[in-house]
C-alpha positions in Angstrom: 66.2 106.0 97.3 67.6 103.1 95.0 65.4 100.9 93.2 67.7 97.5 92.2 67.1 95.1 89.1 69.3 92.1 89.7 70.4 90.1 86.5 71.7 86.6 86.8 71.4 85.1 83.3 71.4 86.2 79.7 68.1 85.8 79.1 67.1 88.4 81.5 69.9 91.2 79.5 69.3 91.8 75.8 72.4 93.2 74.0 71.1 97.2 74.3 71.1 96.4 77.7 74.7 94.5 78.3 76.1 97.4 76.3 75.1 100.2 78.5 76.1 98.6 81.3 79.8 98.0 80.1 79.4 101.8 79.1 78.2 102.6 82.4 81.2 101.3 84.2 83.9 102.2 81.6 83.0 106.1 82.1 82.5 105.8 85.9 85.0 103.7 87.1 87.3 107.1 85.8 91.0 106.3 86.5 90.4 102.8 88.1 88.3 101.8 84.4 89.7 98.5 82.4 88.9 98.6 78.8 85.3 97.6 77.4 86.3 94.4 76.3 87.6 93.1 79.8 84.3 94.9 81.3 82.7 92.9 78.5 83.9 89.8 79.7 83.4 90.2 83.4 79.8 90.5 82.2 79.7 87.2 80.0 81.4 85.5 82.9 78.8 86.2 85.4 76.1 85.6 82.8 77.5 81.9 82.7 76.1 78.9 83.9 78.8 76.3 84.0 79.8 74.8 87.0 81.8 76.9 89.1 81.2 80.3 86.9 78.4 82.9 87.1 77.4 85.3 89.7 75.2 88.4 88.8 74.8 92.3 88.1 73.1 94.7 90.2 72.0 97.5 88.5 70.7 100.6 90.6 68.7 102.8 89.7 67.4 106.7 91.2 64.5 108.2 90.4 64.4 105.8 86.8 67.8 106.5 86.0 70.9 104.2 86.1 72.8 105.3 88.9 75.1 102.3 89.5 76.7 98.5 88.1 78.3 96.0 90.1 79.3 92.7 89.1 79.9 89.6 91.2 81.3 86.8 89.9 81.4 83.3 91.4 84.9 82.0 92.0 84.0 78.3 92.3 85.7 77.7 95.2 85.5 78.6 99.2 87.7 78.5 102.0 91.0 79.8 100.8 89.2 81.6 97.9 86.7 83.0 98.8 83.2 82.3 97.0 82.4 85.5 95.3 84.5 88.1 93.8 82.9 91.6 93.7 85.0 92.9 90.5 83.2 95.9 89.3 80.9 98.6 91.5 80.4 102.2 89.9 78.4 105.1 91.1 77.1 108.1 88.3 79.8 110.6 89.6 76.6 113.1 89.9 75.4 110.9 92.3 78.4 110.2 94.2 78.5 111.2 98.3 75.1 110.5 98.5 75.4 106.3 100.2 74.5 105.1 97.1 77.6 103.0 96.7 77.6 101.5 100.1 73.3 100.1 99.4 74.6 99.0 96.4 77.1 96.3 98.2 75.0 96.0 100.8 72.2 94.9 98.4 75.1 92.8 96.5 75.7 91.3 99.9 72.6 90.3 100.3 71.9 88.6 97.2 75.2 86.7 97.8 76.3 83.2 99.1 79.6 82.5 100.7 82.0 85.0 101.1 83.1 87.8 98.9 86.7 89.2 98.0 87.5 92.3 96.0 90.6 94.3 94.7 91.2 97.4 95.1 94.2 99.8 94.6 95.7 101.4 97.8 95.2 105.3 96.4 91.2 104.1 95.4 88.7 107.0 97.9 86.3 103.5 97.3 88.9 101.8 99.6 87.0 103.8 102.7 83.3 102.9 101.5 84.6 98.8 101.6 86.0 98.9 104.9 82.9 101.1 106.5 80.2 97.8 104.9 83.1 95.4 106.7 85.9 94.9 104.0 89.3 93.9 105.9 92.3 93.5 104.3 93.8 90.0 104.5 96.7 90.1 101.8 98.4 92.6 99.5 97.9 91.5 95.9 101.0 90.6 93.8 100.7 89.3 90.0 102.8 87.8 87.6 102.3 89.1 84.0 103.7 86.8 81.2 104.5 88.8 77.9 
């Protein structure tokens, strides 16, 4: 069983608080992490209120211990872009196998409005979980990186 704390502004995630979370997600997202300052900014964004910005974290816990992060952040936009952007999910790896990940998203889901998008590399095992809670995919990703 998963008890959820939802967190949609800053006043609601004191700084001990914001820092285990980015902790949480650089040691569980293993091979697939970003570095703690990108995880840090993920979290400012959805902790932002400006027009267009924001979204929320989910934080799960089992039996009083943090057992998963996500992070949705608002896009701004719908139609062609879809609303929400589900950029980070982790589950504890000791609690992995167990349907935690796939409550997490479906609470994230619920919480959300519009339509969410996510990225996800083609080798991810996480690719699975997505597509079982209704994930399709619509385009493969390409980026431009300037130097």
């Amino acid at each position: 069983m998963l008890d959820f704390e939802i967190i949609k502004n800053e006043n609601e995630f004191n700084k001990t608080k914001r820092e285990e979370c980015i902790d949480f997600l650089h040691t569980h997202l293993d091979r697939f992490r970003d570095n703690k300052e990108d995880i840090g900014k993920c979290v400012d964004y959805a902790m932002q209120k400006d027009c267009g910005k924001g979204g929320f974290i989910l934080l799960a816990y089992h039996k009083n211990e943090l057992a998963g992060v996500l992070i949705m952040n608002n896009t701004g936009m719908s139609g062609f872009i879809p609303e929400n952007i589900l950029v980070y999910i982790a589950v504890d790896s000791k609690h992995r196998g167990k349907g935690f990940g796939g409550k997490i998203i479906e609470k994230a889901i619920s919480l959300s409005e519009g339509n969410i998008k996510l990225h996800v590399e083609y080798d991810n095992p996480a690719k699975r979980l997505y597509e079982r809670v209704g994930f399709t995919t619509k385009y493969a990703e390409m980026r431009f990186e300037k130097k």
